[in-house]
C-alpha positions as CSV (number, residue, x, y, z in Angstrom):
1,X,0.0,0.0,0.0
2,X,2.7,2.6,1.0
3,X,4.8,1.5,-2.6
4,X,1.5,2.5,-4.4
5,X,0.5,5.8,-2.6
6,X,4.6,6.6,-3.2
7,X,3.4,5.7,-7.0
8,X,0.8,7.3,-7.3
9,X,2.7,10.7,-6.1
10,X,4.5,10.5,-9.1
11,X,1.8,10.1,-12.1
12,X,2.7,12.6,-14.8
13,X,2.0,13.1,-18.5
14,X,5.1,13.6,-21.3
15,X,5.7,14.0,-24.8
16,X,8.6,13.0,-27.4
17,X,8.7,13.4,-30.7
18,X,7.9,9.9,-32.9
19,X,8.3,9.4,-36.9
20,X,6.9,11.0,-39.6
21,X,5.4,14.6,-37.3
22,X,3.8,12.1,-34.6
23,X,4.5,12.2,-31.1
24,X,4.2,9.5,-28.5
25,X,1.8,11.0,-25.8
26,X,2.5,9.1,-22.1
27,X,0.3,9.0,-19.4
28,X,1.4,7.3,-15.7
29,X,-1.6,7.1,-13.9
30,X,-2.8,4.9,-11.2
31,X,-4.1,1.6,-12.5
32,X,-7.9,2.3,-11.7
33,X,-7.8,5.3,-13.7
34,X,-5.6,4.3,-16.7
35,X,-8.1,1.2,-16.9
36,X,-10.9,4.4,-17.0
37,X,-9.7,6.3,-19.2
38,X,-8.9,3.4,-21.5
39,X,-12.5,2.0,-20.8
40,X,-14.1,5.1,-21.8
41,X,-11.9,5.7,-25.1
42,X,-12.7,2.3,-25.8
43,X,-16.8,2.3,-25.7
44,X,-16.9,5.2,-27.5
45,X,-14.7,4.0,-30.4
46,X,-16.8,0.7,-30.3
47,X,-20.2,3.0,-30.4
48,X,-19.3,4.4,-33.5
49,X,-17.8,2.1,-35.4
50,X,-21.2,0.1,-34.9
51,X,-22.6,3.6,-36.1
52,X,-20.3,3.1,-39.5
53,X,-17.5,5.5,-38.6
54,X,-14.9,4.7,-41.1
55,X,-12.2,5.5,-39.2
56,X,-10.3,2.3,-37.2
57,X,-10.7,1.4,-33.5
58,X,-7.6,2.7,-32.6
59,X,-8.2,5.8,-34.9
60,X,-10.9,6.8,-33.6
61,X,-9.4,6.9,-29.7
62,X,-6.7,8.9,-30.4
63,X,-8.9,11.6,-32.4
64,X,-11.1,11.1,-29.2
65,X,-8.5,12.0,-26.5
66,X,-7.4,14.7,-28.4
67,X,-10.7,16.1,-28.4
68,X,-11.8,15.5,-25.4
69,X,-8.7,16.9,-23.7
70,X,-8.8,20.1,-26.0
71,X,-12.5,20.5,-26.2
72,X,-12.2,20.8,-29.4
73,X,-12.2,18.7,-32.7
74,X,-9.0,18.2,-34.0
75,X,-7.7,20.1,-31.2
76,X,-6.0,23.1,-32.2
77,X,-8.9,25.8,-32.0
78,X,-8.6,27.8,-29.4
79,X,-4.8,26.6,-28.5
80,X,-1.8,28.2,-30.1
81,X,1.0,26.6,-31.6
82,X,3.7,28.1,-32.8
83,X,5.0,27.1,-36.2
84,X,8.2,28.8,-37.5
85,X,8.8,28.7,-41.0
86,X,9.9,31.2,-43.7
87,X,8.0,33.2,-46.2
88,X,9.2,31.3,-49.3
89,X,7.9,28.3,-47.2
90,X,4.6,29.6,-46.5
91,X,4.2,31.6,-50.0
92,X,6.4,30.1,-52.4
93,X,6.0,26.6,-51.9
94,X,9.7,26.4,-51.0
95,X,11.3,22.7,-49.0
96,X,13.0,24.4,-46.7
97,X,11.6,22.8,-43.6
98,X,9.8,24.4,-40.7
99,X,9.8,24.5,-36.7
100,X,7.5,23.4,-34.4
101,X,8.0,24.9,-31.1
102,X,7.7,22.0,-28.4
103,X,8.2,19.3,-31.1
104,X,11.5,20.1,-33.9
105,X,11.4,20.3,-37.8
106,X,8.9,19.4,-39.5
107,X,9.1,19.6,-43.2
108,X,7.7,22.1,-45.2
109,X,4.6,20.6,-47.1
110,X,3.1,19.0,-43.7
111,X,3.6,22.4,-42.1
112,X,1.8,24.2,-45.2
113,X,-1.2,21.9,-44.3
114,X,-1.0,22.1,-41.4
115,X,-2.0,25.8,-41.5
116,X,-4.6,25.5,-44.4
117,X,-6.4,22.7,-43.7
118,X,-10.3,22.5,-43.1
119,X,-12.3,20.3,-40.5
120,X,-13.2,17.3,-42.5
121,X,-16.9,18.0,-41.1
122,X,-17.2,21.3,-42.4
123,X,-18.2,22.6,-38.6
124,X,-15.1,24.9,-38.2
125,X,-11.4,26.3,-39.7
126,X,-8.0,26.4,-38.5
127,X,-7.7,29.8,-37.9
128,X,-4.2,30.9,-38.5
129,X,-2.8,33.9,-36.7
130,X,0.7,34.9,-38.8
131,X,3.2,37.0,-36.9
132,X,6.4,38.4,-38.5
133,X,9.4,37.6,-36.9
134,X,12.4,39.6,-38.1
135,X,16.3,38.2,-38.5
136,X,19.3,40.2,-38.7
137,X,20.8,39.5,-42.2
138,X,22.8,36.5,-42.3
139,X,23.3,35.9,-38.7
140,X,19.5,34.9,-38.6
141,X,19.4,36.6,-35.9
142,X,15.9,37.7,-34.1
143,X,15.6,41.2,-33.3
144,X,13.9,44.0,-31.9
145,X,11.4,44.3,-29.2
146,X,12.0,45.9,-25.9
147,X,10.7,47.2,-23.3
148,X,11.2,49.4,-19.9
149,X,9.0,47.7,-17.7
150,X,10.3,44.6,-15.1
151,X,7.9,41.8,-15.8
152,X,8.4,40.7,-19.6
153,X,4.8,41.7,-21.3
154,X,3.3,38.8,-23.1
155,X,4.1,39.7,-26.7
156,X,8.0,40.1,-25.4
157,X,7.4,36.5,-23.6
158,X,5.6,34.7,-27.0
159,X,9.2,36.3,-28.7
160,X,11.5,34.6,-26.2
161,X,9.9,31.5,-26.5
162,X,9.4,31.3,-29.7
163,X,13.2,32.5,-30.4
164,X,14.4,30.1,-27.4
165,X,12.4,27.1,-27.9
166,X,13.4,25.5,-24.8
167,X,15.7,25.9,-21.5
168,X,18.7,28.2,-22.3
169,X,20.5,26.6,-19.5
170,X,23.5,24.6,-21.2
171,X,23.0,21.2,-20.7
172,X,19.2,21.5,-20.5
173,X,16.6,21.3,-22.8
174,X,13.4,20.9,-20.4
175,X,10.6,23.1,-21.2
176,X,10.5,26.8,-20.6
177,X,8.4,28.0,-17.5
178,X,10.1,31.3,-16.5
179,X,11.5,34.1,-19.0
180,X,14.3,35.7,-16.9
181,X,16.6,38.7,-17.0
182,X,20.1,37.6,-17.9
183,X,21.5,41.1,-16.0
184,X,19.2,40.9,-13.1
185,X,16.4,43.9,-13.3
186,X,18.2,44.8,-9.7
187,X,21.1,45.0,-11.3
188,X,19.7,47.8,-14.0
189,X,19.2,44.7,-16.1
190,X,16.9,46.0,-19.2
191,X,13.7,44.4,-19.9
192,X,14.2,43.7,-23.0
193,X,14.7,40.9,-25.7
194,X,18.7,41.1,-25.7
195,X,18.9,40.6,-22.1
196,X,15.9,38.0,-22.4
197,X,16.3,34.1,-21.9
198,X,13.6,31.9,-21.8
199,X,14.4,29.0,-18.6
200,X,13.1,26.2,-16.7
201,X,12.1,26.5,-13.6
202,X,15.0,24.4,-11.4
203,X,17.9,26.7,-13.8
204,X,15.9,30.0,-12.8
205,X,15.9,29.5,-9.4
206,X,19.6,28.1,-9.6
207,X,20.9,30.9,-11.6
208,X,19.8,33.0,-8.4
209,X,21.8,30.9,-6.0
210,X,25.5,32.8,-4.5
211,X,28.4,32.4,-7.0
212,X,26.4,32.0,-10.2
213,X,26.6,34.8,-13.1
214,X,25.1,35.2,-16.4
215,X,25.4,37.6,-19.3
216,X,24.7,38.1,-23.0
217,X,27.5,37.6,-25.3
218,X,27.8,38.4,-28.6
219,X,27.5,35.7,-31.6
220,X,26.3,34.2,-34.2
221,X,22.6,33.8,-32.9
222,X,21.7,35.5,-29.1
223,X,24.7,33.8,-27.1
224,X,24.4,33.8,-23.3
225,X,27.5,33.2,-21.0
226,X,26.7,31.3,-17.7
227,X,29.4,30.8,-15.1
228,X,29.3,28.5,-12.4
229,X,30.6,28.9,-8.7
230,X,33.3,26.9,-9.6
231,X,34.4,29.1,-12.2
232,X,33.4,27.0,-15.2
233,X,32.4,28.9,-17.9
234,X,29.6,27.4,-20.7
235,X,27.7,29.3,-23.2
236,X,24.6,28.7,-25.0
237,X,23.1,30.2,-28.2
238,X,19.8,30.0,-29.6
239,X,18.7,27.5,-32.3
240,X,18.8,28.3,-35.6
241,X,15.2,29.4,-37.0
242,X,14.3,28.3,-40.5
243,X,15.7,29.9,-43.1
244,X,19.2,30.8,-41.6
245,X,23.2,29.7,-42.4
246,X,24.5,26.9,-40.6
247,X,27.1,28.7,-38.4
248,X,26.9,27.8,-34.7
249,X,23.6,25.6,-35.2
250,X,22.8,24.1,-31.9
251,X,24.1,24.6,-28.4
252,X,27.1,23.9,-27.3
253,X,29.1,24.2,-24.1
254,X,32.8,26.1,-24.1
255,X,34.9,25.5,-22.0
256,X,37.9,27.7,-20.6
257,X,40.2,26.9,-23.1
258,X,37.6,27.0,-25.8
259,X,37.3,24.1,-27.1
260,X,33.6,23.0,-28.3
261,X,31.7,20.6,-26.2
262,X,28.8,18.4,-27.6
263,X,25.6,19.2,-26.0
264,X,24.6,17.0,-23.5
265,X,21.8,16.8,-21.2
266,X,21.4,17.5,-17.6
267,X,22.2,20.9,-16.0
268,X,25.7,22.4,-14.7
269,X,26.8,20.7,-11.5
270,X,25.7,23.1,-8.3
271,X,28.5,23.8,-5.9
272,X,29.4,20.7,-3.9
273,X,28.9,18.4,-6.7
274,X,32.2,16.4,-8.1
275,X,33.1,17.4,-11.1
276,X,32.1,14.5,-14.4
């Protein structure tokens, strides 16, 4: 009884990326109530089919679950997702592939779809909000966008995360859940997009621990330099957007004689720790 309660405590949903623009959507849930949930997808696939849906048994859960976790069918309305691509993707038809924020690259004709496609029962359209986001030249770079206030506003935040994609932290690449100031605000830290980084929760509230110091550097992309209390030094830059050159794609740790690290997960060791 006490193993299941400690099991219970630790039911969660998560997402990874599958094949061909799928994902693999994981649910641990108590056994009563994954046997529920898996009952009720189950007599309401088996209702229609009887009805003459088309669609297979196990189609028809999944669009179910999606719906009924949305409220919506097909489960975008109402939710945004952001979908980076270029103009000569959107308008020109081009192959250069796209970005889903949350997911990766996706290529370009799924994405065109994606964006243009009706409800197959005529009851509603995607609607499609497009925002411009402007690159430096070459660089690909975003830019602009600040602002003099401390908390980010939420057109500054949408930027961040759409620029940032996930943690900035090096070694990290768990969703983003805080958008911090680089230069602390206390520390006349602008409020702005330069000194902007989009972080997990656990690296925010690290970065504010004694001995830890972060500021923007200059680089290919927006280039943040963290340094650790033990004086290791790591930088990360933002991931290339669609549409840019292939200097500096990815993130990559730099040590303090410069040489490139590959990226791995996990985040920098707090003091204490022995070093890997």
């Amino acid at each position: 009884t006490q193993r299941a309660s400690h099991a219970a405590s630790e039911r969660t949903v998560s997402l990874r990326p599958a094949p061909d623009c799928m994902t693999y959507l994981t649910a641990l849930l108590p056994a009563h109530e994954g046997v529920a949930v898996y009952a009720a997808l189950t007599r309401h696939a088996d209702t229609l089919k009887s009805a003459g849906d088309p669609r297979s048994l196990g189609q028809i859960k999944a669009d179910t679950l999606v719906e009924r976790t949305t409220g919506t069918p097909g489960g975008i309305t109402g939710i945004e997702i952001n979908l980076v691509m270029t103009d000569r993707t959107l308008l020109q038809a081009d192959t250069e592939p796209a970005r889903l924020t949350g997911y990766g690259v996706v290529p370009a004709a799924w994405a065109r779809d994606l964006i243009t496609q009706e409800k197959s029962d005529g009851r509603e359209e995607l609607k499609t909000w497009l925002r411009r986001l402007y690159t430096a030249p070459r660089t690909g770079d975003l830019v602009a966008m600040d602002s003099k206030r401390r908390l980010f506003p939420p057109k500054l935040r949408r930027f961040i995360q759409v620029r940032d994609d996930t943690c900035r932290t090096p070694y990290c690449d768990a969703p983003i859940r805080h958008h911090d100031h680089i230069i602390p605000w206390h520390n006349d830290g602008p409020t702005s997009l330069a000194n902007g980084a989009g972080l997990c929760e656990a690296c925010n509230h690290t970065k504010e621990l004694s001995g830890w110091k972060a500021q923007p550097r200059p680089g290919p992309r927006h280039t943040i330099e963290l340094t650790t209390p033990t004086g290791h030094t790591y930088q990360s830059t933002a991931p290339p957007l669609p549409g840019t050159g292939p200097a500096g794609i990815g993130r990559s740790s730099i040590n303090l004689s410069g040489t490139s690290q590959p990226e791995q997960r996990g985040r920098p060791q707090q003091p204490g720790q022995p070093q890997q």
